[in-house]
N, C-alpha and C positions, 0 to 999 in steps of 0.2 A: 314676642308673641303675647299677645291679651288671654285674660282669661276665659273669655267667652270659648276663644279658636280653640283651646284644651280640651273642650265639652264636646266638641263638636264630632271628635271621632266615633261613640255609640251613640250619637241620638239619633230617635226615632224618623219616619220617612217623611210625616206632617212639619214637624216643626223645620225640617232639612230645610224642604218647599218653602217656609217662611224666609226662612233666614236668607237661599236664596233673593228670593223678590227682592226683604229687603234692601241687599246690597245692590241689586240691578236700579232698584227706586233712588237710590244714595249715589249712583253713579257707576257701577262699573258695569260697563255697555258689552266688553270684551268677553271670551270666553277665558284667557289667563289670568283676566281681572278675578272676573267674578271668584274663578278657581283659587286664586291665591289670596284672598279676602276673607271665603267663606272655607276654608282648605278641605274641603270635600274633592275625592280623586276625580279624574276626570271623566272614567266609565261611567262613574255616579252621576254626577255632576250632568253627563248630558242627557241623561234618564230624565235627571228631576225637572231639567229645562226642557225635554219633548213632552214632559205633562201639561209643565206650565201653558206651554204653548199650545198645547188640546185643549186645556181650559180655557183660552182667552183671557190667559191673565200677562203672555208678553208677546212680543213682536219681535220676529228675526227681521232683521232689514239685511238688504244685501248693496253697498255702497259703493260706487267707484272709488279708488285709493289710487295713492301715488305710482305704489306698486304693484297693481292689480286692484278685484276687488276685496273688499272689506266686510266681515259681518258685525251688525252694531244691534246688541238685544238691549228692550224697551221695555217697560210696564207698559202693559194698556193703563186704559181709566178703568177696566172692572177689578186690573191687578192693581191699581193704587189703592182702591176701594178694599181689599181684599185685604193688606195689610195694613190700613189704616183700621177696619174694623176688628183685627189681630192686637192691635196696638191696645186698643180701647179696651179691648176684652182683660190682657194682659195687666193693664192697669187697674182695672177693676179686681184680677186676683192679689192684686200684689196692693192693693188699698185693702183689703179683707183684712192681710196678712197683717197689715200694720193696724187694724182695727182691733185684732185678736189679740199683738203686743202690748195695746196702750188699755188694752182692758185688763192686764193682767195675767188672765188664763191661759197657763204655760202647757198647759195638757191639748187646751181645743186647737193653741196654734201650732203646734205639732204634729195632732192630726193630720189638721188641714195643710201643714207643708209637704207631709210627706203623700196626700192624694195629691199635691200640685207638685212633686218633685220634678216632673219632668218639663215643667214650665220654666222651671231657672235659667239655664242654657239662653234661651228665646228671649227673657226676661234682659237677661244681662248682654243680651247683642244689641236690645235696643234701648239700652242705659235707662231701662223702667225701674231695676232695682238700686234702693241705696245701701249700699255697701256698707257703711255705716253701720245701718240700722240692723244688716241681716246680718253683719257681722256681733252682735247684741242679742238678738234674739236666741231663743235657748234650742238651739239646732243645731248650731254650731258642729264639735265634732259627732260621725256619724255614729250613734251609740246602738243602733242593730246590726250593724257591721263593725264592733270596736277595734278587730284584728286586721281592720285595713291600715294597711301601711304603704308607704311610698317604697318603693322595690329600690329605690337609690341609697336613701338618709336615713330610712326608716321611720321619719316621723307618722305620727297619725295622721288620715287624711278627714278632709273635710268634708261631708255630704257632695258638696260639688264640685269636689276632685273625683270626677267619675271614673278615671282611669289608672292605671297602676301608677304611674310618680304624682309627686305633688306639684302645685305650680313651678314653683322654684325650680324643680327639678326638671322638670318637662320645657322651659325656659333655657336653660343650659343644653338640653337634650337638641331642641332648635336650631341651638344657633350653631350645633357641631355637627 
C-alpha cells in the first residue's frame, strides 16, 4: 500500500473527484480497477463517477465481452483538460512551497502549508511532491497536534499521516 492510498480515507469530496479521473486517465477503465487504485468504497466510489459523468468529464461505454457485456469508463477531452489543469495548478503550489523553503522563511512556509494542507494527498497521487525536500522542510512532525500518535507503536505522526496509525503501521494493517 503507497502513501498516498493512507490519505485517502478522510479526504475531502473535490480532491476524491481528482484522484479519481486521475487513475481512469492513467488506465483503470474498470469499476474494481478504479476502486482498488484509488481504495475509495464502492457506494462512494459510484457517487463520484455519476458526477463525473454529469459533468462531462468521463464516459461509460458499454462493450460486448466474451462473457457478456462489459463497462469500460473514459476521460473525456474536457476530463483530461480538467486534470491536466489540476496538475498545473498543484505544481504551482507545491513550486511556491519550494520557493518559501529555499528562501529561508520557516514561519511563511508553514503558514502556507498548513492553508495547503489538504493538497498533499492530491499532490502525492500525482508524484508532484518530492519527498525529499518535504521530508527537510520544517513541517515535518505535526506540532498543533503533538499528542498524535500511531494507536499501534506509538510513534509521532507526521502532518500526512492523516489517520490513527502511521505508515508502517497501516502497511502491516493491509496486508492482514
Amino acid at each position: 500500500m503507497s502513501l498516498c492510498l493512507v490519505l485517502f480515507s478522510i479526504m475531502e469530496e473535490e480532491p476524491k473527484d481528482v484522484i479519481v479521473l486521475g487513475a481512469i486517465r492513467s488506465g483503470a477503465k474498470k469499476f474494481d480497477k478504479i476502486a482498488s487504485v484509488t481504495k475509495i468504497k464502492p457506494d462512494e466510489l459510484n457517487k463520484i463517477l455519476e458526477k463525473l459523468e454529469e459533468r462531462g468529464l468521463i464516459s461509460v461505454n458499454e462493450k460486448k465481452g466474451f462473457f457478456g457485456p462489459k463497462i469500460e469508463i473514459t476521460t473525456t477531452e474536457k476530463g483530461s483538460r480538467e486534470i491536466d489543469e489540476r496538475i498545473h495548478e498543484l505544481q504551482e503550489e507545491w513550486g511556491q512551497m519550494v520557493t518559501l523553503y529555499k528562501s529561508g522563511d520557516k514561519k511563511k512556509l508553514k503558514e502556507y502549508m498548513d492553508e495547503k494542507r489538504s493538497f498533499f494527498p492530491t499532490m502525492m497521487y500525482f508524484g508532484i511532491i518530492d519527498m525529499m525536500m518535504f521530508s527537510m522542510m520544517p513541517y515535518g512532525y505535526d506540532k498543533t497536534r503533538s499528542e498524535r500518535r500511531c494507536k499501534d507503536c506509538n510513534k509521532l505522526l507526521y502532518v500526512f499521516e492523516v489517520g490513527e496509525f502511521c505508515i508502517e503501521c497501516s502497511r502491516k494493517q493491509a496486508k492482514t
